[in-house]
N, C-alpha and C positions, 0 to 999 in steps of 0.2 A: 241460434244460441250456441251450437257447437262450434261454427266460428269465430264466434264472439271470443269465446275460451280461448279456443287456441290463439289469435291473435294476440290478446293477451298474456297467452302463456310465451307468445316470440316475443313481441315487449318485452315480459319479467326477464328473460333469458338474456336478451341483448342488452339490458340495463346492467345487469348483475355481470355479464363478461366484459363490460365496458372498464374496472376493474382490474380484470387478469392484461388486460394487453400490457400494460407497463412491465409489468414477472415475466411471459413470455418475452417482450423485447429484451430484457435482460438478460434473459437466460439465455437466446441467439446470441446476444453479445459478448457476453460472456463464455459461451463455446468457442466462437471465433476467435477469442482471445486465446484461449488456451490451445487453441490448433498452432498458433504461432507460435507459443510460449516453447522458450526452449526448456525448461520443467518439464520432468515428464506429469503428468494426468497425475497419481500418486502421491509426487511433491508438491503439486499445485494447493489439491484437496488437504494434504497434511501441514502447508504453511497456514492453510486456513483454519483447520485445529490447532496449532500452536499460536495462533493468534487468541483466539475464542479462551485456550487453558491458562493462556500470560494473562489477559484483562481479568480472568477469575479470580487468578490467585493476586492479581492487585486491588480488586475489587473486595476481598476479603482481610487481603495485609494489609495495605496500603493503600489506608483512605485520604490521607491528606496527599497524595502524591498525583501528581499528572502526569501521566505514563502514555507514551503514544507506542506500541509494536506494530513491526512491521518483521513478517517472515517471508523469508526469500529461498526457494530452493534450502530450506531446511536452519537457514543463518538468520539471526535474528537480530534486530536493530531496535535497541531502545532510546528513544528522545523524548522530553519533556526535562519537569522540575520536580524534583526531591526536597525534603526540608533540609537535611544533611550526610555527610556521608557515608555514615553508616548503612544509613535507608538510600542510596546508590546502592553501595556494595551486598544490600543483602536482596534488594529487586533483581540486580543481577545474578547472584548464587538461585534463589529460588527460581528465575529461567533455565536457566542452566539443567536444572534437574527434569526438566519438562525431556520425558523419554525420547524421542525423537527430535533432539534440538543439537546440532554440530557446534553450534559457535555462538556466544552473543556479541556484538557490537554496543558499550551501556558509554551514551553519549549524554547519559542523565547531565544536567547540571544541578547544584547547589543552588538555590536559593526559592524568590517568590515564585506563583503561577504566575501564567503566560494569562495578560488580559485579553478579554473576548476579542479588541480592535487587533492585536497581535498576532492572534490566531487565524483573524480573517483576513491579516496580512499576508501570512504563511498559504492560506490556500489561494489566494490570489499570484501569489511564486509560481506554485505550484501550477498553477492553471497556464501560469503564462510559459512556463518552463515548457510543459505539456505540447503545448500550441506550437512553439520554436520546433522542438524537434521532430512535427509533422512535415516540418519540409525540409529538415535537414538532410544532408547527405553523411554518408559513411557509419550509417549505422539503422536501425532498425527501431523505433519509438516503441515496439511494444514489448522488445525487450530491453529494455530499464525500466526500473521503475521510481519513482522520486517522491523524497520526502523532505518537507522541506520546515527546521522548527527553529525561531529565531531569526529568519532569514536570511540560515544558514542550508542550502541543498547537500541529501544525502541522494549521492546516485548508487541503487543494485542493480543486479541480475546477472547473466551469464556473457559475457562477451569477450570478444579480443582487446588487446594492447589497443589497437588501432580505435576501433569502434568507442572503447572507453574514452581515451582520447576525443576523439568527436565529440562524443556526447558531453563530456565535461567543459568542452569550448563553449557550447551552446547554452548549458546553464552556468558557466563562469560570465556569460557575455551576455545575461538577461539581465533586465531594468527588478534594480530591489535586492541581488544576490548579493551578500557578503561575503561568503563562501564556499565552494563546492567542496564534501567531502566523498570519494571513493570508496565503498562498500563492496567493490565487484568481487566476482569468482570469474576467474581469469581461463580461458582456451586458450590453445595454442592458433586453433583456424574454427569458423566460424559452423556450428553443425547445420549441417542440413538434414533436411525433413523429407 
């Protein structure tokens, strides 16, 4: 009988962490990301608070609005649709006041929402964008990052002239891109770790 238990109790357990492996692999993954990231640890964690307090406060203002943020080393990039401009201008003023926020980029546009096929055009960009610059040269995949609304690319992160360059050929020269826009924070030579 007391085997019986325990066997069952390694069953319950291994069902129930079968579960957690997806969080664990993530959460490796996501360290290794941030080992490369030229962010420090600090920025990494606080664009992820400025993210989290932007969707709050448009989830509370601005309910008609589709609001995509994206924070980068402390700069922040807004893309989606507004119904007009005032509600642009004032999604942007209310980031802005987000304490810890240097800069916004509000690439909002005027008019309808983006439809679902639209959307899951843009992560399709994106994926493919993604994919090109795994084997690109002159530049480093994990630090850019890309967003892509319209199928129009926004490239961030920290890089050189040069690296920028690269990375903008590669998604100027992917299938579906209309337009790369640059978002970067510019070095003069590339940090090491």
């Amino acid at each position: 009988m007391k085997r019986l238990l325990m066997l069952a109790g390694l069953v319950a357990s291994v069902v129930m962490l079968q579960g957690c492996f997806p969080i664990v692999a993530v959460g490796v993954g996501t360290t290794a990301l941030v080992v490369d990231d030229r962010r420090s640890t600090g920025f990494y964690v606080e664009d992820e608070n400025i993210e989290w307090k932007a969707r709050s406060i448009i989830i509370d203002r601005f309910k008609d609005a589709h609001v995509n943020v994206t924070s980068f080393n402390l700069s922040v990039l807004l893309t989606g649709e507004v119904s007009d401009e005032k509600m642009k201008a004032d999604i942007g003023e209310a980031i802005r006041k987000i304490g810890s926020v240097k800069n916004v980029t509000n690439e909002l546009t005027v008019g309808g929402k983006s439809s679902l096929a639209a959307r899951s055009n843009d992560t399709l960009i994106t994926t493919n964008v993604k994919t090109r610059f795994l084997g690109a040269k002159g530049f480093s995949s994990n630090h850019v990052k890309i967003v892509t609304e319209a199928s129009v690319v926004y490239l961030m992160g920290i890089v050189t002239k040069e690296e920028a360059d690269a990375a903008t050929e590669v998604a100027r020269t992917t299938s579906g891109v209309s337009r790369v826009i640059r978002v970067f924070e510019y070095v003069d030579k590339a940090p090491t770790r």
